[in-house]
BABA-354169 format. One line per field, with one value per residue (C-alpha): residue number from 1; residue in one letter; x, y, z. Coordinates in nm, 3 decimals. Example, Ala and Ser with C-alpha at 12.3 -4.5 7.8 and 13.67 -1.06 7.14 Angstrom:
BABA-354169
i	(1_2)
aa	(A_S)
px	(1.230_1.367)
py	(-0.450_-0.106)
pz	(0.780_0.714)
***
This chain:
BABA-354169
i	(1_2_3_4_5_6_7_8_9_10_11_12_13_14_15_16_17_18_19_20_21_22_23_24_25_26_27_28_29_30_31_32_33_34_35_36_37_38_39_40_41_42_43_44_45_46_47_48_49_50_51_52_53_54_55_56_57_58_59_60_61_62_63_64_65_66_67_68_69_70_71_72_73_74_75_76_77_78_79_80_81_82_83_84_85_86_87_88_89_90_91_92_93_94_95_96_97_98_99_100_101_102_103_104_105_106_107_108_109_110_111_112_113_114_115_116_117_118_119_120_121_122_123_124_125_126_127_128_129_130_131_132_133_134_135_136_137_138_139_140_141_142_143_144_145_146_147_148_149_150_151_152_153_154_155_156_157_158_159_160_161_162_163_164_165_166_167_168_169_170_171_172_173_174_175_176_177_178_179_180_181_182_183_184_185_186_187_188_189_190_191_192_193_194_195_196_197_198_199_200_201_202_203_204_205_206_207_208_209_210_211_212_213_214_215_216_217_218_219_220_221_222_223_224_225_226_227_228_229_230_231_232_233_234_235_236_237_238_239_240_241_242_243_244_245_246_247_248_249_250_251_252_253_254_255_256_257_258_259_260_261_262_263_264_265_266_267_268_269_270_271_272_273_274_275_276_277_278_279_280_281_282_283_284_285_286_287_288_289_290_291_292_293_294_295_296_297_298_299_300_301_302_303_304_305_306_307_308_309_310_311_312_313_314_315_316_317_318_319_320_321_322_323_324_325_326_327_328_329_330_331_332_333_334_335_336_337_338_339_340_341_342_343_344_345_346_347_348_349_350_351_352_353_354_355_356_357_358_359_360_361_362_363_364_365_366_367_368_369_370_371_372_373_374_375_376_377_378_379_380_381_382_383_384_385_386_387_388_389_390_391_392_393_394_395_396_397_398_399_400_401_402_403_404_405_406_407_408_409_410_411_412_413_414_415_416_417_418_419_420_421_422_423_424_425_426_427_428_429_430_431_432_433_434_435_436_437_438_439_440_441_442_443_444_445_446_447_448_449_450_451_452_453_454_455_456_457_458_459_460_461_462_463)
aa	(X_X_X_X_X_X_X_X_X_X_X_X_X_X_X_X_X_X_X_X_X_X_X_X_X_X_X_X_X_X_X_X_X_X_X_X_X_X_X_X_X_X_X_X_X_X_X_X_X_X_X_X_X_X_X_X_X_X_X_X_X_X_X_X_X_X_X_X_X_X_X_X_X_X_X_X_X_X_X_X_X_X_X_X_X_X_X_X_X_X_X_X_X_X_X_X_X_X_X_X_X_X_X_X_X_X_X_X_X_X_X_X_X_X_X_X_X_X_X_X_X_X_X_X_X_X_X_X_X_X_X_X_X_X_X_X_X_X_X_X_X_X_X_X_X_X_X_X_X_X_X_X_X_X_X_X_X_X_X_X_X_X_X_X_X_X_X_X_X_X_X_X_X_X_X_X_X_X_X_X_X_X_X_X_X_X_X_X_X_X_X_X_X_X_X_X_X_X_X_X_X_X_X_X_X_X_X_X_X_X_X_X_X_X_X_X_X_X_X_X_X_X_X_X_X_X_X_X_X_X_X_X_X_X_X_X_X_X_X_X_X_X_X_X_X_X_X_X_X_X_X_X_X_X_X_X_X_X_X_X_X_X_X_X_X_X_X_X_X_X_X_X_X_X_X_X_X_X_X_X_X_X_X_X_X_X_X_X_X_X_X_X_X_X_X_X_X_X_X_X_X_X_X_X_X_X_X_X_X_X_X_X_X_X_X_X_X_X_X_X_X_X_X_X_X_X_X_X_X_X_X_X_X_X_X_X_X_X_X_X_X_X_X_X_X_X_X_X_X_X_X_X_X_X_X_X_X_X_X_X_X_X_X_X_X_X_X_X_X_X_X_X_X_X_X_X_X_X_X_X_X_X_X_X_X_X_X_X_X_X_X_X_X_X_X_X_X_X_X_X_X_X_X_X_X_X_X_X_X_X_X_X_X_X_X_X_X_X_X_X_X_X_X_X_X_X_X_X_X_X_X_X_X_X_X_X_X_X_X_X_X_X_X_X_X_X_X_X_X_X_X_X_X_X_X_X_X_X_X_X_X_X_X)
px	(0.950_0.656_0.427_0.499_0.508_0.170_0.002_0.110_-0.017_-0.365_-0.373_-0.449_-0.611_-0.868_-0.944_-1.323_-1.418_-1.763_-1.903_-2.173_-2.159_-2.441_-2.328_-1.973_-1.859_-1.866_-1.571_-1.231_-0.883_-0.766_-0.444_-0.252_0.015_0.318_0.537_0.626_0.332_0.189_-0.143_-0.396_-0.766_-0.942_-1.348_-1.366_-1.301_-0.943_-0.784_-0.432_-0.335_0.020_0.139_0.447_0.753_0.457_0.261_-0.040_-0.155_-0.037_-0.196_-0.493_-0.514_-0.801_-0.648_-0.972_-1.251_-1.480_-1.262_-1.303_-1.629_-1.582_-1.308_-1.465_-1.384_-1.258_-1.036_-0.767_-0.565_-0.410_-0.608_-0.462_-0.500_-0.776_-0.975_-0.886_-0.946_-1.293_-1.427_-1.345_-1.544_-1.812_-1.835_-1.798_-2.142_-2.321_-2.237_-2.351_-2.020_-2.089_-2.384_-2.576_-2.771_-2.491_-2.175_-1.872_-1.498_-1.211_-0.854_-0.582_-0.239_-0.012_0.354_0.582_0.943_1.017_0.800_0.714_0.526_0.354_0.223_0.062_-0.072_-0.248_-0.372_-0.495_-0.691_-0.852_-0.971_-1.078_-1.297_-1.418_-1.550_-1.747_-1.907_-2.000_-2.160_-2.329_-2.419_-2.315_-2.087_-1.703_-1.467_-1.101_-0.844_-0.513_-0.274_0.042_-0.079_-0.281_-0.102_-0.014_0.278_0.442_0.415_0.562_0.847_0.903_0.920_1.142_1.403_1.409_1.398_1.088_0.741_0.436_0.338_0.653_0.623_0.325_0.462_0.748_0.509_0.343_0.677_0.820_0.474_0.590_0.989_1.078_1.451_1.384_1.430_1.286_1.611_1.730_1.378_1.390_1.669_1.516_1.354_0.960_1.017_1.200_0.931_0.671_0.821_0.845_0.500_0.449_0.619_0.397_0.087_0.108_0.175_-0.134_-0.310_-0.534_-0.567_-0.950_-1.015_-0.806_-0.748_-0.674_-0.392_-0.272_-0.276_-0.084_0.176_0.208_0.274_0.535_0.698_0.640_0.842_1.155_1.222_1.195_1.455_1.664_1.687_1.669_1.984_2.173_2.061_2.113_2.472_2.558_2.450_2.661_2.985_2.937_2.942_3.239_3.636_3.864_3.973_3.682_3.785_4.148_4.097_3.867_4.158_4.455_4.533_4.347_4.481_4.158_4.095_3.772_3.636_3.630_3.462_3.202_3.135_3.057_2.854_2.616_2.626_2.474_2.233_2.093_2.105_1.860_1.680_1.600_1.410_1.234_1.100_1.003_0.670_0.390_0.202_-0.121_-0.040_-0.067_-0.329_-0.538_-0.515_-0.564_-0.906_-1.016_-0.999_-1.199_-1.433_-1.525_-1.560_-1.908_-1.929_-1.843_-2.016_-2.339_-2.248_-2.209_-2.499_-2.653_-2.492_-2.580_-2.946_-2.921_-2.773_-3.048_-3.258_-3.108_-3.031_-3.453_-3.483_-3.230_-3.423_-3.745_-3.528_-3.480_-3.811_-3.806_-4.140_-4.324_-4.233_-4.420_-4.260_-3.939_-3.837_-3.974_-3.747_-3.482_-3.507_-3.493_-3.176_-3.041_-3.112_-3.029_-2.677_-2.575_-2.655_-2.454_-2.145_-2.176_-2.188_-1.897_-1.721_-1.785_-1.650_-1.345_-1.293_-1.297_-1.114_-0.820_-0.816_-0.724_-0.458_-0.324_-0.262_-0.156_0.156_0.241_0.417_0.460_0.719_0.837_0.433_0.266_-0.129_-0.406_-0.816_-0.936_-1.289_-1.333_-1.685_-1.823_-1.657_-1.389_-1.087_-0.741_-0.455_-0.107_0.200_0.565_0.819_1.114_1.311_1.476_1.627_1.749_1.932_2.097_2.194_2.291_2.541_2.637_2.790_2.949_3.147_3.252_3.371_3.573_3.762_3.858_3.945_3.689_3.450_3.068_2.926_3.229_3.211_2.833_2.929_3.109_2.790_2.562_2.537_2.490_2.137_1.993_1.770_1.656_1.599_1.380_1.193_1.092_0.947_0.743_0.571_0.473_0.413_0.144_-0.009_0.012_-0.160_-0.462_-0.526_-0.528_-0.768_-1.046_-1.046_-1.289_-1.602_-1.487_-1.454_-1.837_-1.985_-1.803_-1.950_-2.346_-2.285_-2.146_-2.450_-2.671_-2.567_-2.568_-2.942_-3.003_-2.826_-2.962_-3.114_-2.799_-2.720)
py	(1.065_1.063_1.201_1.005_0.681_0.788_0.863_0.531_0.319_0.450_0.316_-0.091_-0.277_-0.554_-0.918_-1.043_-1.329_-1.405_-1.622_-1.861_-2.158_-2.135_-2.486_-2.285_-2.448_-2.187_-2.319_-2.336_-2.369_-2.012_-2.081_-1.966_-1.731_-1.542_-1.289_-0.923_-0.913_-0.593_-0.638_-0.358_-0.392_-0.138_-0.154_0.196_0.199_0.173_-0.074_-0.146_-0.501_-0.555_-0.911_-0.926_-1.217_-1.480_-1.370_-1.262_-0.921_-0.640_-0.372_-0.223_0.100_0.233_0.478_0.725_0.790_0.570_0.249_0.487_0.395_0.044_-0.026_0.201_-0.046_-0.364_-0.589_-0.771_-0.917_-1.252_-1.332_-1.387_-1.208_-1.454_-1.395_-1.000_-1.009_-1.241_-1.013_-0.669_-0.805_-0.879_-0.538_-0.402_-0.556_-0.519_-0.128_-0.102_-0.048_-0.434_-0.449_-0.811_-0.675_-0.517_-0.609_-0.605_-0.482_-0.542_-0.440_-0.667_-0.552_-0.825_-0.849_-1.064_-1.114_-1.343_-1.387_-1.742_-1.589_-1.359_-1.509_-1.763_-1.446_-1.348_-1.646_-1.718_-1.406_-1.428_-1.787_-1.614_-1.325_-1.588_-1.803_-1.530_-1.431_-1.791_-1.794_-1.424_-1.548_-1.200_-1.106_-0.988_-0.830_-0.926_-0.690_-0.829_-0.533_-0.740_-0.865_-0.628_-0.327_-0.083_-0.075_0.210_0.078_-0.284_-0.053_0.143_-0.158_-0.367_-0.115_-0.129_-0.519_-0.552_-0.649_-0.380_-0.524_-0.349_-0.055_0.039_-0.054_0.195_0.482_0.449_0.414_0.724_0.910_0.847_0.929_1.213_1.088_0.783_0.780_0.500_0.346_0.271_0.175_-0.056_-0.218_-0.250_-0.548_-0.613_-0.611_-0.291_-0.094_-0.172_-0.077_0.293_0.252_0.049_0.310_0.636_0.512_0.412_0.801_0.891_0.563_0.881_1.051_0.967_1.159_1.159_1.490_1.522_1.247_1.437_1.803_1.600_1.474_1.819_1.958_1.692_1.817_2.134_2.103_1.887_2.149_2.396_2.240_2.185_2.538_2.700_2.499_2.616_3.004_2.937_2.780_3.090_3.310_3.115_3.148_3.524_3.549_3.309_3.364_3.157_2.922_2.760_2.680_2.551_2.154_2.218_2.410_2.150_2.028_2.338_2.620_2.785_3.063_3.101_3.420_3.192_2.921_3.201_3.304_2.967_2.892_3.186_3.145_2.770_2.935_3.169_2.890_2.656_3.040_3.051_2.705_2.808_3.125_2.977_2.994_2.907_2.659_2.883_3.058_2.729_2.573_2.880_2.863_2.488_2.491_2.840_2.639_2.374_2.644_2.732_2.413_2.436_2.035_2.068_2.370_2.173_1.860_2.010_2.136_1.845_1.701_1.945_1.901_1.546_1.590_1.817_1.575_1.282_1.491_1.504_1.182_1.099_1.257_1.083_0.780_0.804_0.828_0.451_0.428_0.506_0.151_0.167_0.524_0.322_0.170_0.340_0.605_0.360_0.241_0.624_0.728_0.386_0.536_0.845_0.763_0.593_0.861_1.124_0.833_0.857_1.224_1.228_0.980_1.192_1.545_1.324_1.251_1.600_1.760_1.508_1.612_1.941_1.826_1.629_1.946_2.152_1.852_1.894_2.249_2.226_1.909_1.962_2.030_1.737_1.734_1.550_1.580_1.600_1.662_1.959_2.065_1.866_1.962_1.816_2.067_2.010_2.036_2.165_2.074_2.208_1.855_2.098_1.787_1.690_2.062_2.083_1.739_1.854_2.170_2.004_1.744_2.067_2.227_1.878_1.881_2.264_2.234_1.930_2.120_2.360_2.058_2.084_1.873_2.006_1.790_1.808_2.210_2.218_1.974_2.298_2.456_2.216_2.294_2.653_2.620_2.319_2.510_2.692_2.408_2.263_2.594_2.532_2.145_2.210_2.486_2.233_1.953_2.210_2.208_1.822_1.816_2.031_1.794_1.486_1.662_1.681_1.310_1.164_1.377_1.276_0.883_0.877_1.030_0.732_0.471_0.620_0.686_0.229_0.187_0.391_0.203_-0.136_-0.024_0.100_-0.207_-0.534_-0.739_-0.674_-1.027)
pz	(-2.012_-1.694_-1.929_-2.220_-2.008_-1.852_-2.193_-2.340_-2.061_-2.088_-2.441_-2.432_-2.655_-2.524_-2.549_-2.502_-2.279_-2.155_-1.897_-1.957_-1.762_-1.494_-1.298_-1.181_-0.852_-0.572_-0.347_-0.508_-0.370_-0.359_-0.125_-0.395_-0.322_-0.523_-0.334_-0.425_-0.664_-0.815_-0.928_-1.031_-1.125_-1.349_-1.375_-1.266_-0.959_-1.014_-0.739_-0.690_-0.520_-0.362_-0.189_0.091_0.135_0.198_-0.042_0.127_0.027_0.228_0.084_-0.157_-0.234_-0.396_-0.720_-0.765_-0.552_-0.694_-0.563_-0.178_-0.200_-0.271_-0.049_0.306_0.565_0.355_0.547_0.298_0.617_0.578_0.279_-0.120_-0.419_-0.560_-0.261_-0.298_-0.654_-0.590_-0.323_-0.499_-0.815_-0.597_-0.416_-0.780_-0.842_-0.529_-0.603_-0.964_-1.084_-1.292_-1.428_-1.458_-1.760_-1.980_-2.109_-1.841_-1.880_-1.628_-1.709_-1.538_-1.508_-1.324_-1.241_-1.013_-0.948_-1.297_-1.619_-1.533_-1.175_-1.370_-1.667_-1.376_-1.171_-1.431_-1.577_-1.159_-1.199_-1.520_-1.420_-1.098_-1.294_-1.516_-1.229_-1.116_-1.436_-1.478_-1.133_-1.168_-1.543_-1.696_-1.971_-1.900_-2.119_-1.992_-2.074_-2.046_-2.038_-2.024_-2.400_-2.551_-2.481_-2.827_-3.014_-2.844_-2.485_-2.615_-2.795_-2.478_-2.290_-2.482_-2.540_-2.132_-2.158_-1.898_-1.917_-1.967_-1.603_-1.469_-1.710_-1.520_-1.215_-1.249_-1.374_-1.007_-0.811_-1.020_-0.948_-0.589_-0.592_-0.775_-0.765_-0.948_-1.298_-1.499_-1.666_-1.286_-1.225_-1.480_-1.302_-0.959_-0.853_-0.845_-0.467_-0.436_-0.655_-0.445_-0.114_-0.288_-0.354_-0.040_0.193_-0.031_0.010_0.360_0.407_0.249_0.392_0.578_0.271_0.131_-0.158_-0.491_-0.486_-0.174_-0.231_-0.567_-0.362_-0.093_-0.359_-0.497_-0.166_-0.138_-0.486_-0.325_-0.035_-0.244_-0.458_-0.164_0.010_-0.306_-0.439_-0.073_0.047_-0.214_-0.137_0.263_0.150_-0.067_0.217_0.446_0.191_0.207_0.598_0.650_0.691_0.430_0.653_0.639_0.275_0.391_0.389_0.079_-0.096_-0.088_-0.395_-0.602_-0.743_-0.752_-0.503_-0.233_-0.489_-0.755_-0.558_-0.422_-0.759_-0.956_-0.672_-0.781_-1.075_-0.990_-0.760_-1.068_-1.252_-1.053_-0.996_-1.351_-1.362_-1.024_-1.191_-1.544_-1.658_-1.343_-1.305_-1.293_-1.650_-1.785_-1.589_-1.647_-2.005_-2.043_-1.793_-1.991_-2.361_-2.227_-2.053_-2.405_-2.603_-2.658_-2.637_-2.305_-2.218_-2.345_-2.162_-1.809_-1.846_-1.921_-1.612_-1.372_-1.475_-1.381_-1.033_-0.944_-1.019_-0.853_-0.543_-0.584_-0.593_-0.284_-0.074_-0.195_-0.161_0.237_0.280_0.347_0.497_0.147_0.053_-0.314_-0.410_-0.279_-0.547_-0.800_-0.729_-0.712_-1.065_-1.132_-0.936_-1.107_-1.478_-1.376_-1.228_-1.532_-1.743_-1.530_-1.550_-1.907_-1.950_-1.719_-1.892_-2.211_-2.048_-1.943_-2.281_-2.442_-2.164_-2.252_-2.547_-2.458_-2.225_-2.491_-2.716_-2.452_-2.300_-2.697_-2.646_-2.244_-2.238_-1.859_-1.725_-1.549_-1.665_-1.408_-1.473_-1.110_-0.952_-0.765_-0.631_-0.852_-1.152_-1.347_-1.419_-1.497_-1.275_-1.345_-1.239_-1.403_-1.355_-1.260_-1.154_-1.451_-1.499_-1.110_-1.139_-1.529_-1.329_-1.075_-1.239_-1.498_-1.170_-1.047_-1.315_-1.357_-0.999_-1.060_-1.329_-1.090_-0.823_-0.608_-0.480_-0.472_-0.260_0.019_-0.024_0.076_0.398_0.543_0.594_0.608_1.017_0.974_0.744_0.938_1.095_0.798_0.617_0.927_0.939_0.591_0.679_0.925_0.729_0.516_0.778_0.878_0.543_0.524_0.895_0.749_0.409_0.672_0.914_0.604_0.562_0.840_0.705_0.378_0.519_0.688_0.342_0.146_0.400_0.343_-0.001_-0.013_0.200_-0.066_-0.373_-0.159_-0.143_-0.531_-0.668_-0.398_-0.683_-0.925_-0.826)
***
């Protein structure tokens, strides 16, 4: 259902709007405020926007690396999501990422605690976005995803009797809470969805890169199923070593005996064993990353890429040589033409390579599919969503047991103090791993601010 969810929320159709009106009033009343609010702005950078109990934004998150570099250092304290949304679309420009020449397009996703709050967010910040391209004088295409998104996404959110706003909404909170399933999702409030995502991202709030976020979030799945599967094995090993009185209060009322307990216990360990040990990750990342390693499109495309980065790290370096004032910007219309291009052949090997993925989450239902950046290159990412089977398992067992009058959950309890410190052995293993991602992220921070400062410089008259 993730993966389905996540495929149909890429797919929006768009409404045009463009700004003409060169006589826009710069100061408007922006003390508007709506609580609990979700709000996420997609220009690439992707930026997500959430508002507290006053209504002031408490938090924006940049979603890939692209909104890093926007966002290095940006101070939303105390101020509203029309100011948020104002000043983002401004940094947007001043890095190149709108262009005053070309033709514009934002996607706007909004959602608050009721449909009349929402329908106003979003109306706030489309006025607010076409303010700006009336005072810039430069063409925006407004996507409105609570309006124009496809058939299958209005289906799919319908049948859960919510809004696409909170559709997307859940998609992030679920990315977050590998408990949550998206019919109880659907019942939560707007509120209590974004504390899950509230309470994840301030965890990764020193996280800078979006891989490092996603290998952080797969080291959290990591570590969940760890402990899920391994307490059952310490629990089993615990049954073997103990006398049958232990069993006594458990017992009363059951005919059953402690063998039979001990032995539909294993037989839920092998159980949850088998899912564990299904096909790797790696086999299927390895063959999705080797097709698109021989699509001759993309084979042809890299290359074109990688010819263009040499250059423009050429040109960089001609670039910081400030004190040649003519050569100057004549290099900077070049690394301007030149970054555009490699965006475009990027957004082209993006393309392809989800086409592969697309074929591939066909046959490989329970895999999880991301296309991240690594050194440079894009490659896809594999992740097998064993959830689902543990918690079928899991309830499978819950209800053998009860047959038999006993209760799973109260049978664990007898051990539970014997494995404690297994189970803690286990987290801090991977507390050290989550220590080690975090330590990478102020080298990472610094090249984000030069690299702000850089496009500040490239882009000064896109005003």
């Amino acid at each position: 259902m993730k993966k389905l969810l996540s495929l149909m929320l890429m797919l929006v159709l768009s409404v045009a709007f463009y700004g003409c009106s060169k006589d826009a009033d710069v100061v408007d009343n922006l003390d508007y405020k709506v609580e609990n609010a979700f709000v996420t702005i997609d220009i690439n950078p992707s930026i997500e926007i959430i508002t507290g109990e006053d209504g002031l934004v408490v938090q924006v998150n940049a979603i890939n690396d692209d909104a890093q570099v926007l966002l290095v250092d940006y101070d939303y304290t105390g101020k509203t999501v029309e100011v948020v949304v104002d000043e983002i679309v401004e940094l947007a420009m001043e890095l190149g990422y709108i262009d005053g020449l070309d033709e514009n397009a934002i996607v706007v996703t909004a959602e608050a605690n009721d449909l009349v709050k929402t329908e106003e967010l979003e109306n706030k910040i489309t006025e607010r976005i076409n303010k700006f391209s009336e005072r810039k004088q430069i063409r925006m295409q407004v996507i409105k995803a609570n309006q124009e998104a496809n058939e299958e996404m209005k289906a799919l959110a319908e049948s859960l009797n919510i809004s696409v706003g909170k559709l997307k909404l859940i998609n992030v909170a679920m990315e977050f809470d590998d408990t949550l399933t998206i019919e109880a999702a659907a019942s939560m409030s707007v509120r209590d969805l974004n504390r899950v995502v509230i309470d994840a991202r301030n965890d990764m709030k020193e996280l800078v890169s979006s891989l490092q976020r996603q290998n952080y979030l797969n080291l959290k799945n990591q570590l969940n199923e760890s402990l899920f599967v391994n307490k059952v094995q310490f629990i089993y090993d615990a049954m073997l070593l103990a006398d049958d009185e232990i069993f006594t209060n458990i017992l009363v009322g059951s005919s059953t005996t402690v063998e039979e307990i001990k032995t539909l216990y294993k037989a839920y360990l092998d159980e949850l064993l088998v899912v564990k040990n299904s096909t790797p990750e790696e086999a299927v990342q390895e063959g999705v990353n080797a097709e698109i390693d021989h699509d001759l499109e993309i084979i042809d495309l890299r290359g074109d890429k990688e010819e263009l980065e040499q250059a423009i790290e050429t040109l960089h370096e001609q670039f910081r040589q400030r004190n040649q004032t003519n050569l100057s910007e004549e290099v900077k219309n070049q690394l301007r033409t030149k970054l555009e291009e490699t965006n475009n052949l990027e957004s082209q090997i993006r393309t392809k390579i989800q086409e592969h993925v697309q074929e591939f989450a066909r046959v490989h239902e329970y895999y999880k599919f991301n296309i991240e950046d690594i050194d440079g290159q894009l490659r896809v990412n594999v992740q097998m969503i064993r959830k689902a089977q543990y918690h079928e398992t899991r309830e499978k067992y819950e209800g053998l047991f009860l047959e038999i009058g006993i209760d799973l959950e109260a049978l664990e309890e007898l051990f539970i103090d014997d494995i404690n410190e297994d189970l803690n052995e286990i987290r801090n293993q991977f507390n050290n791993q989550f220590a080690e991602i975090k330590s990478q992220s102020n080298a990472l921070k610094t090249q984000y601010r030069e690299q702000k400062q850089m496009y500040k410089d490239l882009w000064e008259n896109n005003k």
